[in-house]
Structures are given as C-alpha cells and as structure tokens.
C-alpha positions in Angstrom: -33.8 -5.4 -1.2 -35.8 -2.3 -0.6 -39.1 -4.3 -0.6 -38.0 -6.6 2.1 -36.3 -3.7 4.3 -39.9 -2.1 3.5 -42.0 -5.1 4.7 -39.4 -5.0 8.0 -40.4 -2.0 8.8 -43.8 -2.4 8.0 -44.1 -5.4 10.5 -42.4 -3.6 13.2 -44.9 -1.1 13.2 -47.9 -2.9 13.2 -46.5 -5.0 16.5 -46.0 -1.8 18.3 -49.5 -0.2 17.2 -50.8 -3.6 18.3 -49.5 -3.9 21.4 -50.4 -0.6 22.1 -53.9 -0.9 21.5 -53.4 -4.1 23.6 -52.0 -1.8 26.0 -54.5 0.9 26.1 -57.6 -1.2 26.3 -57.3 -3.9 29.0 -57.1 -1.8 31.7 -60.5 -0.5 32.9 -59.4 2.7 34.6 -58.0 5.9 32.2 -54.5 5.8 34.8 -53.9 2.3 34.1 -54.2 2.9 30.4 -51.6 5.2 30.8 -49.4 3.5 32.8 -49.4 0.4 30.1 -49.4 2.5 26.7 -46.0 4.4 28.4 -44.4 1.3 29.7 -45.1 -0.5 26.3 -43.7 2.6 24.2 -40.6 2.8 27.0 -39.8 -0.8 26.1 -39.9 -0.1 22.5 -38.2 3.1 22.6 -35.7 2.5 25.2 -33.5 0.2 23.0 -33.9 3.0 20.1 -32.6 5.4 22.5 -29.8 3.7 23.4 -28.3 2.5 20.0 -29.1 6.4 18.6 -27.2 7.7 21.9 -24.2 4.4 21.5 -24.2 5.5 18.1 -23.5 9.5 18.9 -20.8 8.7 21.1 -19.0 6.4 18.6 -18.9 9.0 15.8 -17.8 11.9 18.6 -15.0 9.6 19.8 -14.2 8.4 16.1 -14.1 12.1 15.4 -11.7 13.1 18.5 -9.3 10.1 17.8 -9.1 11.2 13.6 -8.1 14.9 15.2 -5.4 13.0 17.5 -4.2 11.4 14.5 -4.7 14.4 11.9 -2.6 16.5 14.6 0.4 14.0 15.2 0.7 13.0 11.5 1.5 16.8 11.0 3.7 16.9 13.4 5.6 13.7 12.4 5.6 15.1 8.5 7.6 18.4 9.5 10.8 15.8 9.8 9.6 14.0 6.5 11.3 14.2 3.0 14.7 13.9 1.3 18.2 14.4 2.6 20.9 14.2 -0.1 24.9 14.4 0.8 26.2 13.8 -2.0 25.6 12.0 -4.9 27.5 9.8 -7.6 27.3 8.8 -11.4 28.2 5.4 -13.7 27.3 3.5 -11.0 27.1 -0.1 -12.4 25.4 -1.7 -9.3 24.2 -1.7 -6.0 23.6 -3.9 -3.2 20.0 -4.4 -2.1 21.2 -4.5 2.0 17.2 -6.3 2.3 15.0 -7.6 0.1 11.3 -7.0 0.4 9.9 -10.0 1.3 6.6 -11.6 0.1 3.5 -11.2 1.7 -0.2 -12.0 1.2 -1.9 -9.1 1.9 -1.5 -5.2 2.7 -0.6 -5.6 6.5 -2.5 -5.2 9.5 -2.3 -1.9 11.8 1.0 -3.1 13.5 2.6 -5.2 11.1 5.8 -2.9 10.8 7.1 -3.6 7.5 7.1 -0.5 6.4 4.0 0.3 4.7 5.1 3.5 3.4 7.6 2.2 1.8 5.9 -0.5 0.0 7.0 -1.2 -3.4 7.3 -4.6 -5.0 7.9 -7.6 -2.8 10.6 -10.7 -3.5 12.0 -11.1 -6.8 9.7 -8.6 -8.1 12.0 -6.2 -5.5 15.2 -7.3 -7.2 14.0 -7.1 -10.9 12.6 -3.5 -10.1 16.9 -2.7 -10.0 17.9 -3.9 -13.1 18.6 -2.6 -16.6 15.4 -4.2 -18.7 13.0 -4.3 -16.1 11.4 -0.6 -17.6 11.5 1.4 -20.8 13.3 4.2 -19.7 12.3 7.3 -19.9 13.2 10.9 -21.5 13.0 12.7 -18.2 14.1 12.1 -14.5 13.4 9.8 -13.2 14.9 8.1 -16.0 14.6 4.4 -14.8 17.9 3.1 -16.8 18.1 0.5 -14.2 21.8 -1.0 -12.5 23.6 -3.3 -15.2 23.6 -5.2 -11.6 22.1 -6.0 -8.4 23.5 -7.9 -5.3 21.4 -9.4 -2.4 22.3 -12.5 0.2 19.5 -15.1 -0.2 17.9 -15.4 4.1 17.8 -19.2 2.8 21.8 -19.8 2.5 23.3 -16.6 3.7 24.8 -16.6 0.2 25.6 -13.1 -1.7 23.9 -13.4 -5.3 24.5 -11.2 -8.5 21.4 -10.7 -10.3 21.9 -9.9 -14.1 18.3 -9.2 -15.6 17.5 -10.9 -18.7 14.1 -11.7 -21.3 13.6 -15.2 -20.2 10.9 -18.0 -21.7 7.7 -18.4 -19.3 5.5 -19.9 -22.1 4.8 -21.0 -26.1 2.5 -19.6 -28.2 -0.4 -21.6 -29.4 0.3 -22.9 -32.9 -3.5 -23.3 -33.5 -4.5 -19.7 -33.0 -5.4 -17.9 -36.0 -3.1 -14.8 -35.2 -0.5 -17.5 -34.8 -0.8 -18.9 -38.4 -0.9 -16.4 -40.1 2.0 -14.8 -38.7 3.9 -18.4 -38.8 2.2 -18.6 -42.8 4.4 -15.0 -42.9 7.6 -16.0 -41.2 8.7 -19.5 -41.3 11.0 -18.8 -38.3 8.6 -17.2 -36.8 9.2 -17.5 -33.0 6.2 -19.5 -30.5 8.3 -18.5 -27.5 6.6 -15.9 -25.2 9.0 -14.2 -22.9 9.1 -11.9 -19.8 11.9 -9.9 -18.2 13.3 -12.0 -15.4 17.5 -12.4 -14.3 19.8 -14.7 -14.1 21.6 -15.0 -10.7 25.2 -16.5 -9.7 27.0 -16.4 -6.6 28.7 -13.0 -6.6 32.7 -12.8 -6.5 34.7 -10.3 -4.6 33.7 -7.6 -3.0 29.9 -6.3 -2.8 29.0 -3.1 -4.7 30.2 0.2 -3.3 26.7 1.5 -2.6 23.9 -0.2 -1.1 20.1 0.4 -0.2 18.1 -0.2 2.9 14.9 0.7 4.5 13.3 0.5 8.1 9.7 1.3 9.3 10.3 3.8 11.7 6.9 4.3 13.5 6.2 4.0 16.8 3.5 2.2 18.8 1.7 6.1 19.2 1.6 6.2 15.5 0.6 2.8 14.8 -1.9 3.3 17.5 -3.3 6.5 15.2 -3.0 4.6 11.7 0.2 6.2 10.8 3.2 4.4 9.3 7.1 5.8 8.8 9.6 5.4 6.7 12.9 5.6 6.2 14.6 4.6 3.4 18.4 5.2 2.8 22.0 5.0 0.5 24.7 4.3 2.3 28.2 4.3 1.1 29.1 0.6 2.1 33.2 1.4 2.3 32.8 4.7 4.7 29.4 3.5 6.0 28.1 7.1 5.3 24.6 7.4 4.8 24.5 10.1 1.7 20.9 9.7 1.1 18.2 9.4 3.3 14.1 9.7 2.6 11.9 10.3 5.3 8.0 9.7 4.7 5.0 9.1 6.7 1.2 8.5 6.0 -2.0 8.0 7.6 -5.1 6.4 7.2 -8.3 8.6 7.5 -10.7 6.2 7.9 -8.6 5.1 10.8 -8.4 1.4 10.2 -12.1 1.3 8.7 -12.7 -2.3 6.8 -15.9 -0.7 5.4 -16.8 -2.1 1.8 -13.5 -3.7 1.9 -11.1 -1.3 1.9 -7.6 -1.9 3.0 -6.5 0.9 5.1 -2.8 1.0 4.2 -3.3 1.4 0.5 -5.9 4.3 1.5 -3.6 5.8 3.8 -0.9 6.4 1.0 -3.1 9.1 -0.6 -2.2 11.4 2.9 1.4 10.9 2.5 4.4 13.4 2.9 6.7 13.5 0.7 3.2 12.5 -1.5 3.6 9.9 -4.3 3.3 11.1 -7.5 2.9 9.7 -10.9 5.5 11.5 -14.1 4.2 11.3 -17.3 6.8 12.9 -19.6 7.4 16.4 -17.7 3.8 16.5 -16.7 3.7 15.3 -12.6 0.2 14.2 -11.6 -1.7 13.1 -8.2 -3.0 10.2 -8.4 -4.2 7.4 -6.0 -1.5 7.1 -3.6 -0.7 3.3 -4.1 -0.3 3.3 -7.4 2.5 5.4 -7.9 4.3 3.9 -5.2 5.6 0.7 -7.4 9.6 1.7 -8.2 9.7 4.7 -5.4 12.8 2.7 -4.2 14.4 2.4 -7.1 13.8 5.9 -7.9 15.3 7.6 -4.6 18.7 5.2 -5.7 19.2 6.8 -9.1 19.2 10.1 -7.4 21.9 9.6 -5.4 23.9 7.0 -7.5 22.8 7.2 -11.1 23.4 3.9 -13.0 25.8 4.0 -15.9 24.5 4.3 -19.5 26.3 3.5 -22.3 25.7 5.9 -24.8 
C-alpha cells in the first residue's frame, strides 16, 4: 500500500515539475514566463488550498458542535439517576408492561428506542427475568431472578406467563471421542444438550402486582447532539404509583462518526450518567459501556421489588 501511495505521489510531482518547465520555457519574454509558471502553480495549488481550508472549517465546526453537545449532555445528566419510593420483598413476579423488541442493528441517530436503555431484545428480554436465566450471585445485585414473568404477546393481545426452564436445543454427537468415552463411562449417559429457555401459558387472573416499563425520553435537540434518554420505571400496577424510577442519558463523542466501523450508540454508552458498571464479587469496575449494560433492567427491578428466594 505504501509503495503505490508512494508512486502516486511520485507521479503527481513529476506532472507539475513538467508542466512547469513547459510553462516557463515557451514563452520568449521573462514576463510571460512568469505569468505561465504562476498560473500553472495557481491551478495546481488552488484545489490544495481549498480542500486544506474545507478541511479547517469541518474540524472547527465538528469541534463547536462536540462543545454544544458536551455542554447540554451535562446539563441533561444533572436530572439523571435513581429515584426510589419505596421498595418491596418475596416478590414472586412481575409484569414486563413492554417487551424489547428485536432489531437488526444498534439504531440510527433518531431511532428512539431507547438506546440507553438497551439491554437484551425479544425473548432474550423475557428470559433476562426469570429464575435460571443467571447463577446468582453472593453480592447485590444478586440476580435470583422472578419465579415468574408476565407479558401480552403484540401478535394476539394475549397476557402470557413465562416459567423459565433447561430446554433441549440439540444432541450430542455419538461419534466424538469425548462422547465415547464418557458414554463407555456412563451407560445412561445423557446426548441431550440443553439451554435455559421458558415455558409460556396463557396467564389466569390477575397480572402481577408490580410491573416494569421504559421510554426513550430524548428530544429532537438531543438526538440532534447524539444524545439519548432514558427512563426506566416500577410502577405499582393496583395504585399506579411509580416507586422506582431511573433516569440516564449518554452521548456519543464522535458525534455520529461511522469511521472504521464503529456504531455510535454502543460508543456513546461509555459517557453515560448513571455510568454502567461491571460487579465482580464486591469489586465494581469500568468497563466498556455496552457491555455491562446486558441485565441493567433486570437489575433496577430487584432493587425495588426483590424476588422471593426460598431458602
């Protein structure tokens, strides 16, 4: 690559030291020499000029419009974080008021689903609820999971319960060596592989007490700047008291900037507020902001209504 950018170049400049020297000697008189070898290096240069002067004003106005949005993201994270009213225990489930829905990539700049709030989309949303889904853990956030969830499917307006369970999504193959040997071991040995799914039914009587929403809450300003809101809320479903409610906002600072790829949204969760954090045991770590947001719904629920564990 560098030799052809090198041969490029090199071409370049021999054209414009040949024309030039074309430049310079067919006029007769010194003047007209003059004249020619500046018009010739003005029509060269003139296109240089203008890209290098193009080029200025881009990165001024790209730095003007990243001070806009650097300012108004600060000014929209001052309202951002958690609000707890109150809070329950031995809840046994909730009702998912939406479901993520799928999607194919991470969203454009005014696709307002709620990029901040991005977790896991479809059933992936629903099993991220439920008891089985995680090992739990020693320390809060403890990820028990609901013994329960509850959702109406957009297909049939039907209200579901979803019951998690191991399910059978494959068989092992009988050939492998691994496999005989451990079938050699265990007669009974089992070729079913398995993965943590649910089992849903149409739910009976009334839905659970507590249920969980979420809404993008940015405006076209902050869109305009790369930022994205959130608000993500518990609401008491008898009362229709919201007792928990998280506010969060981030921005993108390469300001929409497809460069080498990059999807903007999943940069823009590193500048969050709250910022999402990864726990590992009672150690709380930054890491790259998308990758800690997986289960961030799930684990603003158990604060306000903890699931029940048997113990």
């Amino acid at each position: 690559m560098q030799a052809i950018v090198f041969v490029i170049v090199a071409g370049i400049l021999m054209v414009v030291a040949a024309s030039l020297a074309f430049a310079w000697v067919m006029p007769v008189k010194r003047k007209h020499k003059i004249v020619a070898v500046t018009l010739v290096a003005c029509g060269f240069l003139t296109p240089i000029v203008i890209a290098f002067v193009d080029g200025y004003r881009s990165e001024h106005q790209a730095n003007i419009n990243l001070e806009r949005a650097e300012a108004l993201f600060a000014e929209r994270c001052k309202s951002a974080g958690e609000k707890i009213v109150r809070t329950d225990k031995d809840v046994e489930g909730i009702f998912l008021m939406k479901v993520r829905p799928l999607r194919k990539d991470a969203g454009g700049q005014y696709d307002m689903y709620d990029p901040y709030g991005d977790d896991v989309w479809g059933d992936g949303y629903i099993e991220n609820f439920l008891r089985g889904a995680r090992i739990p853990r020693p320390n809060a956030p403890y990820r028990y999971g609901y013994q329960f969830v509850e959702a109406i499917d957009p297909k049939d307006g039907i209200r579901y319960r979803y019951i998690g369970a191991m399910k059978v999504v494959g068989r092992q193959d009988e050939t492998a060596p691994n496999v005989r040997a451990s079938m050699a071991k265990d007669p009974n040995h089992d070729l079913n592989i398995y993965a943590f799914g649910f089992d849903r039914v149409p739910a009976q009587g009334d839905a659970p007490r507590y249920g969980i929403t979420y809404d993008d809450i940015s405006t076209k300003e902050d869109r305009d700047h790369w930022i994205a809101g959130s608000s993500l809320k518990i609401v008491d479903l008898r009362s229709g008291e919201i007792i928990g409610e998280r506010i969060g906002y981030m921005m993108d600072p390469g300001q929409g900037s497809r460069a080498g790829g990059r999807q903007p949204w999943l940069y823009a969760a590193d500048r969050a507020c709250p910022p999402f954090l990864a726990r590992f045991e009672k150690v709380v770590i930054q890491v790259p902001g998308h990758s800690a947001q997986t289960g961030q719904s799930y684990d603003f629920a158990e604060k306000i209504v903890a699931p029940r564990v048997e113990r």
